[in-house]
C-alpha positions in Angstrom: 84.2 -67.0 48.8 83.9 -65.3 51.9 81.2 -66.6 54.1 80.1 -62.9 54.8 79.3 -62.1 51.1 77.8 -65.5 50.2 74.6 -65.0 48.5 71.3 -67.1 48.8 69.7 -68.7 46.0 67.4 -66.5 44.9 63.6 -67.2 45.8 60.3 -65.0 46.7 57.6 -66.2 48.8 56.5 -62.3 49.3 57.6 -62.6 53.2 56.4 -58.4 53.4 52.8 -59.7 53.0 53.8 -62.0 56.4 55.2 -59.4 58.1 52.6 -56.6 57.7 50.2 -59.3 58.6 51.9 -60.5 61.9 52.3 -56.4 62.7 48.2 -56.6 61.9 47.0 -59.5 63.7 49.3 -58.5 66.8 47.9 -54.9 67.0 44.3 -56.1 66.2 44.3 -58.4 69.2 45.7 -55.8 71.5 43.3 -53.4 70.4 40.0 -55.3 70.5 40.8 -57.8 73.1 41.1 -54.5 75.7 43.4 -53.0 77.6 45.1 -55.9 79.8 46.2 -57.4 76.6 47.4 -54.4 74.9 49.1 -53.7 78.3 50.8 -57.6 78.6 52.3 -57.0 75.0 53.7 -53.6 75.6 55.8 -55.1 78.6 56.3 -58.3 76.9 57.3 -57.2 73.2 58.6 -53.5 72.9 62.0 -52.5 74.1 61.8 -51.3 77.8 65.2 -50.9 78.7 64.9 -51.3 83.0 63.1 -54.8 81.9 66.2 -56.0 79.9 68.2 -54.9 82.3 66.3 -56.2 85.1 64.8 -59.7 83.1 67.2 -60.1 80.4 64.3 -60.0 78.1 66.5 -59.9 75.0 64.3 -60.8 72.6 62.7 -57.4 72.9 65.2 -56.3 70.4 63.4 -58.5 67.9 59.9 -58.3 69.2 59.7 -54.6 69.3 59.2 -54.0 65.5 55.9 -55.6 65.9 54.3 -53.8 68.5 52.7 -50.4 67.6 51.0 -47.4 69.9 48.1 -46.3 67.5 46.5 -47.0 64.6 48.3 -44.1 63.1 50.9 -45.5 64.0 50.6 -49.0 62.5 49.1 -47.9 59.3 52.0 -45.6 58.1 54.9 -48.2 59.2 53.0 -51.0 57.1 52.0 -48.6 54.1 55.7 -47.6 54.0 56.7 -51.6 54.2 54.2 -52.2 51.2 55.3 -49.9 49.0 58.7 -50.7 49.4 59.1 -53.5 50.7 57.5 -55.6 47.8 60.1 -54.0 45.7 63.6 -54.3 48.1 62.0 -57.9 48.3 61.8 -58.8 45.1 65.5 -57.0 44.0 67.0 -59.2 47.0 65.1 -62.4 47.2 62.9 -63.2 50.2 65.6 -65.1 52.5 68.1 -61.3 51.6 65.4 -59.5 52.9 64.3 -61.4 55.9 68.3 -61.3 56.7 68.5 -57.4 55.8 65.1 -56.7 58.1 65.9 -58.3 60.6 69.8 -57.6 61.3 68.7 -53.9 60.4 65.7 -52.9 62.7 67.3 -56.0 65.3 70.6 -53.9 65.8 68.4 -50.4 65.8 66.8 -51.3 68.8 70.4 -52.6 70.3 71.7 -48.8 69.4 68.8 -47.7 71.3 68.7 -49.5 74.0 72.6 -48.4 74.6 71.3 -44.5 74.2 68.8 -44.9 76.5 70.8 -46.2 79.2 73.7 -43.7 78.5 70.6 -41.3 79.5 69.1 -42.7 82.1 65.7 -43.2 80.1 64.9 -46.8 81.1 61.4 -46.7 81.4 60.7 -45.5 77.8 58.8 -48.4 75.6 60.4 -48.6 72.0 58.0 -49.9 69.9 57.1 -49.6 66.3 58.6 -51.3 62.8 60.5 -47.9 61.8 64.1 -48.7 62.0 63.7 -51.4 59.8 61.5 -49.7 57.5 64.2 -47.0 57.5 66.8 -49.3 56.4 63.8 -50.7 53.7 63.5 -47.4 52.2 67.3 -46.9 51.8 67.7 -50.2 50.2 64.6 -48.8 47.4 67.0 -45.5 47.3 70.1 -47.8 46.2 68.1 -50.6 44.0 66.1 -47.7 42.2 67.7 -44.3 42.6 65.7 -42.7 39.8 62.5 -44.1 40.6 60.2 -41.1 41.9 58.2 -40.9 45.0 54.5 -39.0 45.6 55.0 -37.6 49.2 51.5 -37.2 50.4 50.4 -38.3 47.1 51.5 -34.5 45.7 54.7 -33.9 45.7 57.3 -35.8 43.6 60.9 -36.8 44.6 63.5 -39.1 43.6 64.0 -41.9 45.6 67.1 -41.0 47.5 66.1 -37.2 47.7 63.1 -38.6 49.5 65.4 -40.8 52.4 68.0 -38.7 52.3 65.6 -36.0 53.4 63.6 -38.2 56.2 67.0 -39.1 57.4 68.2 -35.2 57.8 64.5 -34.5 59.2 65.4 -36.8 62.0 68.5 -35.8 62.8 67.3 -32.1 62.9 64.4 -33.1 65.3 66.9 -34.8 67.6 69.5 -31.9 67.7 66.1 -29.6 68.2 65.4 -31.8 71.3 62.1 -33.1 70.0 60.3 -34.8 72.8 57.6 -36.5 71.3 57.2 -40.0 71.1 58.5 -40.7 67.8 61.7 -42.8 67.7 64.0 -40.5 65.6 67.2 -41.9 67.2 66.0 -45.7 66.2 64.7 -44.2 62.7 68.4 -42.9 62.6 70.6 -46.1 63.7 67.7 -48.6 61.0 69.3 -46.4 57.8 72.6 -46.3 59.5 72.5 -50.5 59.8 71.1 -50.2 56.5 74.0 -48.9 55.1 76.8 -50.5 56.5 74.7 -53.8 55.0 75.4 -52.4 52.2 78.9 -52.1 52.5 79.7 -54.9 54.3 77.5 -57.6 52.8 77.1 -56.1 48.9 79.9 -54.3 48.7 78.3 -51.7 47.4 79.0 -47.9 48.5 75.2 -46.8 48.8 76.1 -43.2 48.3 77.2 -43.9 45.0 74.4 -45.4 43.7 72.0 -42.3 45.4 74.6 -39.9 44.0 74.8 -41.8 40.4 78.0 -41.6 40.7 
């Protein structure tokens, strides 16, 4: 069997409950322990790209997806990861999922770092679970395509109408030049990760399975 395909043996030990609660205990202690701890793990766990370059702090790729700006912030990425998460988890087993999170948001922040320095931006700090959690909600898109989604609690979309529309929102705020400090690039390269997981490890064509085709 090719090595690429082989699957685990299935288990769940509900590894999105550890993960929101690293992302929680990392932010609580940079937000209550003040401001020269909150500073020491932006430097030392988002994705500065003049500190790679300069440090070879490579494990900024990984570390990134736990560090969050705001409480805003932190509180949408880890809703997102809850609601889907638990699901995607529990379709692909816990060690899939660790292996889908990881290689997912792991080679977002690669893509990004690459952008960045094609454009001279290496002082921005990449931070925030998103690109994974992209990747997340393509993977609930695929698993349950006709499962329906409450944006904002109001209004009701299918699964991949719901990530196929984030993912187009992105891309229009990029093309628009959106200079806020949301990530859209990152939130871009997490569903594009996503997918080739998909094909490459599955071998499954997600746009068939959002398309019911």
């Amino acid at each position: 069997m090719n090595i690429i395909r082989q699957p685990f043996r299935y288990a769940n030990f509900n590894v999105v409950y550890w993960l929101i609660g690293i992302n929680v205990i990392i932010f609580a202690a940079g937000y209550f322990l003040g401001r020269d701890v909150y500073a020491f793990f932006t430097v030392h766990l988002s994705m500065i790209p003049l500190v790679v370059i300069e440090y070879n702090w490579i494990w900024t790729f990984v570390t990134y997806m736990f560090m969050h700006g705001n409480f805003q912030h932190i509180l949408f990425n880890m809703l997102g990861l809850f609601i889907f998460g638990i699901h995607v988890e529990r379709q692909m087993g816990s060690k899939e999922f660790l292996l889908y999170y990881f290689v997912t948001g792991t080679l977002a922040g690669i893509f990004s770092f690459i952008m960045y320095y094609i454009s001279g931006n290496l002082m921005v700090a990449l931070m925030g679970a998103s690109g994974a959690l992209f990747a997340v909600q393509l993977a609930y898109a695929v698993f349950f395509p006709n499962a329906i989604i409450y944006i904002w609690g109001i209004l009701p979309l299918r699964a991949p109408v719901m990530v196929l529309g984030f993912t187009i929102l992105s891309l229009v705020f990029i093309l628009a030049g959106d200079r806020s400090n949301v990530a859209h690039l990152t939130h871009l390269a997490g569903f594009a990760f996503g997918w080739l997981y998909f094909l490459i490890r599955f071998n499954v064509n997600p746009w068939r399975r959002l398309t019911g085709q």
